[in-house]
C-alpha positions in Angstrom: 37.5 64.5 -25.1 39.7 62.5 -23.3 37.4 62.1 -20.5 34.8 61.3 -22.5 36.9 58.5 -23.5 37.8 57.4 -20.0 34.5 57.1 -19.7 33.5 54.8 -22.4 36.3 52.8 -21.2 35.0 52.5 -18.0 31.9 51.9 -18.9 33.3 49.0 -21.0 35.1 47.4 -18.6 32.5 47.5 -16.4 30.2 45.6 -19.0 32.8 43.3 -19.9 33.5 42.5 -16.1 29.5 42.2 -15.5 29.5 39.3 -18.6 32.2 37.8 -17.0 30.0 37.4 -13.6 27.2 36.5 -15.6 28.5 34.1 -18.0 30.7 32.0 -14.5 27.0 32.4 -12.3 25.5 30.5 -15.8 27.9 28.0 -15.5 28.6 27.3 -12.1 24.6 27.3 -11.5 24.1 24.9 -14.7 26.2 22.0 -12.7 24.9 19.4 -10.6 26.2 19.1 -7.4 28.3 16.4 -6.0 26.8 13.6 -5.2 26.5 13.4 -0.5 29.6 11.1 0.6 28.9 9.7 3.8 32.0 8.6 6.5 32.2 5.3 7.6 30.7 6.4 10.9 27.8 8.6 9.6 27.0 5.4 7.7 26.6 3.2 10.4 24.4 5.9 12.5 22.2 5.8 9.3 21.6 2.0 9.4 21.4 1.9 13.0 18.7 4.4 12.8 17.0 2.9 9.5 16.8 -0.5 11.1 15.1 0.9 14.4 12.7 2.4 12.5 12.1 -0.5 10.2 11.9 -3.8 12.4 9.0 -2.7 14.1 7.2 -1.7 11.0 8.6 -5.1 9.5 6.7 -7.1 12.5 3.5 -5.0 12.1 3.2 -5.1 8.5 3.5 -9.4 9.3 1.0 -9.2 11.3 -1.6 -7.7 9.7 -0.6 -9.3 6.6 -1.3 -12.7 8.9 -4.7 -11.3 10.0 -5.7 -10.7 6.9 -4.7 -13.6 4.7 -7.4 -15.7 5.5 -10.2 -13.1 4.7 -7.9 -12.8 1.2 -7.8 -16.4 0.4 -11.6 -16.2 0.8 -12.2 -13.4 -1.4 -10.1 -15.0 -4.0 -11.7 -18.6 -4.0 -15.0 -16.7 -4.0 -14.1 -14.9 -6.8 -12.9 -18.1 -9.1 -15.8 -20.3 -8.1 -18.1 -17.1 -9.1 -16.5 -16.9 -12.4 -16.3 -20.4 -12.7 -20.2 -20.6 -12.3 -21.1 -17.7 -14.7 -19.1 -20.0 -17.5 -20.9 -22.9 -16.4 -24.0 -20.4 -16.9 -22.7 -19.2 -20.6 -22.2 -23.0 -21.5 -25.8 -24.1 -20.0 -27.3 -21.9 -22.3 -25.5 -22.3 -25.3 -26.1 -25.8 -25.0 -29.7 -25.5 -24.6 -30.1 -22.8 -27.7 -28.2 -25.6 -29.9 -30.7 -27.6 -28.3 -33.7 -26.0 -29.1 -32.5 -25.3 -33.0 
């Protein structure tokens, strides 16, 4: 009898040690973790490196915005006068149904 008990005991012990492991992997998993502090030094290798990557893109994207801005300015005043013209259109024959009442 009394090692059936030791057994249950056991056993219980063990279960009571598994929902302990368990319930801590729940909770340590369920937290974010903390946010990346760089040093002072990392920071600067990270700027240096971000800027040498970016001022050459920088100078390209100005210089195809340049080539391009003419051909844009185009495409936008043809685009007014068109819808300008297709009022003028609308009004034209409004006036000329009036007309013909």
């Amino acid at each position: 009898m009394t090692n059936l008990f030791l057994r249950k005991s056991h056993i219980f012990s063990f279960s009571k040690y598994l929902c302990f492991l368990w319930i801590s992997i729940s909770v340590i998993s369920c937290t974010e973790p903390p946010p990346l502090k760089l040093t002072s030094t990392q920071r600067t290798e990270v700027d240096t490196l971000y800027l040498r990557i970016v001022n050459p893109l920088g100078k390209q994207l100005d210089s195809t915005c340049e080539a391009n801005k003419e051909k844009k300015i185009q495409m936008l005043l043809d685009s007014m006068r068109n819808v300008r013209l297709s009022e003028e259109e609308n009004l034209r024959l409004k006036y000329l149904q009036n007309e013909n009442k």
